[in-house]
C-alpha beads as a LAMMPS data file, in Angstrom:
LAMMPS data file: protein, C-alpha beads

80 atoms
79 bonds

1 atom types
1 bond types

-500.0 500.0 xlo xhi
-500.0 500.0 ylo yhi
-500.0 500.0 zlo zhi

Masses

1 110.0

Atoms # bond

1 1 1 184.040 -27.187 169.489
2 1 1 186.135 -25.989 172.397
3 1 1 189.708 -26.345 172.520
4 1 1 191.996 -28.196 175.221
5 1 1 193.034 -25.514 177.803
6 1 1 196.542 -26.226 178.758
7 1 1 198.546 -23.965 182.096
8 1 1 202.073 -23.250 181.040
9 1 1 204.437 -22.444 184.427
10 1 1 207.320 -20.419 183.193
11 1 1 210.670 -19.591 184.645
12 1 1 210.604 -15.965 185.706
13 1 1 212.774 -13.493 186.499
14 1 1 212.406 -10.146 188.824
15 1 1 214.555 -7.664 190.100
16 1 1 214.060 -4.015 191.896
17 1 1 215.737 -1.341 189.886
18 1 1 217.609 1.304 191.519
19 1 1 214.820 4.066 191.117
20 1 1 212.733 1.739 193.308
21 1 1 210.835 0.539 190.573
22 1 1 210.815 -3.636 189.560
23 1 1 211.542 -5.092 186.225
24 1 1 210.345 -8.743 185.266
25 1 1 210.789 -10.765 182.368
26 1 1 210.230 -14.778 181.027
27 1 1 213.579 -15.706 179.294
28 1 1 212.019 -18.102 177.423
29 1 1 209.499 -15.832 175.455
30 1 1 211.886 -13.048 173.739
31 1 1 210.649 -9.361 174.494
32 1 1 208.307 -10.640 177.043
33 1 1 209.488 -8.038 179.868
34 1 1 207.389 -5.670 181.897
35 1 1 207.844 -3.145 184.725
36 1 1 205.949 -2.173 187.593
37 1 1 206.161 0.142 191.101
38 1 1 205.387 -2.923 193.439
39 1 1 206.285 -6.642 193.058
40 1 1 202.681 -7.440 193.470
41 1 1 202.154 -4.964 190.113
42 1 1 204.649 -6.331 188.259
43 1 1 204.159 -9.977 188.820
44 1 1 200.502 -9.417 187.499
45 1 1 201.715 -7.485 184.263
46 1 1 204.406 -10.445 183.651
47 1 1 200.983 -12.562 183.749
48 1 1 199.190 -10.818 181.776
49 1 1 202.454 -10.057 179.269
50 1 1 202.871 -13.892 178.545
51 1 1 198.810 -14.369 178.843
52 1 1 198.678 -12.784 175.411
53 1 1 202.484 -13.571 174.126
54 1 1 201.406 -17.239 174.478
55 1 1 197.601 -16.422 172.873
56 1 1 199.317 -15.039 169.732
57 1 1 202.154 -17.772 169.401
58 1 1 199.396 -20.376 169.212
59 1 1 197.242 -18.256 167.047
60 1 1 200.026 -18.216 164.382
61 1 1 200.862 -21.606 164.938
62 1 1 203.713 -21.473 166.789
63 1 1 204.772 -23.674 169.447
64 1 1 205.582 -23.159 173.330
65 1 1 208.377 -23.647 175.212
66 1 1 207.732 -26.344 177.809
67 1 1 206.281 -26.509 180.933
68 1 1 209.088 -26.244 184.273
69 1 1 208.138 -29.203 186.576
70 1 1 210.100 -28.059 189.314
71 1 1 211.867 -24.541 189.949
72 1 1 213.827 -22.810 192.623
73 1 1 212.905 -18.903 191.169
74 1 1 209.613 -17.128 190.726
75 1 1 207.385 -18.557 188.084
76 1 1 204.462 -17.144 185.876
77 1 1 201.383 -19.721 185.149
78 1 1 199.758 -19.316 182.123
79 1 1 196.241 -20.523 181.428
80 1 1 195.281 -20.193 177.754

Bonds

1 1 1 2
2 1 2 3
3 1 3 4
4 1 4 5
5 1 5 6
6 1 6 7
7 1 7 8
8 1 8 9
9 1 9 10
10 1 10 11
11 1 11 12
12 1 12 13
13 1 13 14
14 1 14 15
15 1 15 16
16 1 16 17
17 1 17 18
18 1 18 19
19 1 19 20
20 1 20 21
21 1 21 22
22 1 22 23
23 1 23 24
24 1 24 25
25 1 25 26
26 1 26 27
27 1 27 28
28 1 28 29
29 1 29 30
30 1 30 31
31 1 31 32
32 1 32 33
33 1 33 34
34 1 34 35
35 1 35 36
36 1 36 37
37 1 37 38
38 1 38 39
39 1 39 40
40 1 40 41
41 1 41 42
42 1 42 43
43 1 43 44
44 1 44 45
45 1 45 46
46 1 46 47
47 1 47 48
48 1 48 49
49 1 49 50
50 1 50 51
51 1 51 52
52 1 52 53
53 1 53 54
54 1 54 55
55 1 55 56
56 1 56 57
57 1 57 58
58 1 58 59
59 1 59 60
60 1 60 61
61 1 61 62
62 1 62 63
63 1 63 64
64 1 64 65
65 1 65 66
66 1 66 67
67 1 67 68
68 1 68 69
69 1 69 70
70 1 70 71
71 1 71 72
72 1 72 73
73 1 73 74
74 1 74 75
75 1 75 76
76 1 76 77
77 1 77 78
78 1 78 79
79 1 79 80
């Protein structure tokens, strides 16, 4: 049996460091934070970052923070 595939949209953050590099993180998963040397980059590592974050939660039964309806920053979607 498959299970339900849900998309979580989480608030992200992003800001370019002074080295030129960018730094992104989700506030609501702890230690979910990733760098990159483009926006583009970074955004997709963030992605990928709470991709598995998310993945393991649920594998150890843990529960996710919920969904943002609306937002007024950058946000990660999450397909697991």
């Amino acid at each position: 049996m498959l299970s339900e595939m849900k998309t979580y949209i989480l608030r992200a953050e992003i800001e370019q460091e002074e080295d030129g590099r960018w730094s992104a993180w989700v506030e609501s998963l702890p230690g979910c934070a990733v760098w990159g040397y483009t926006r583009e980059e970074t955004f997709e590592a963030l992605k990928e970052a709470a991709q598995g974050y998310i993945e393991v939660l649920l594998e150890e039964g843990g529960s996710v923070p919920e969904a943002i309806e609306t937002v007024d920053s950058p946000i990660v979607a999450v397909t697991v």
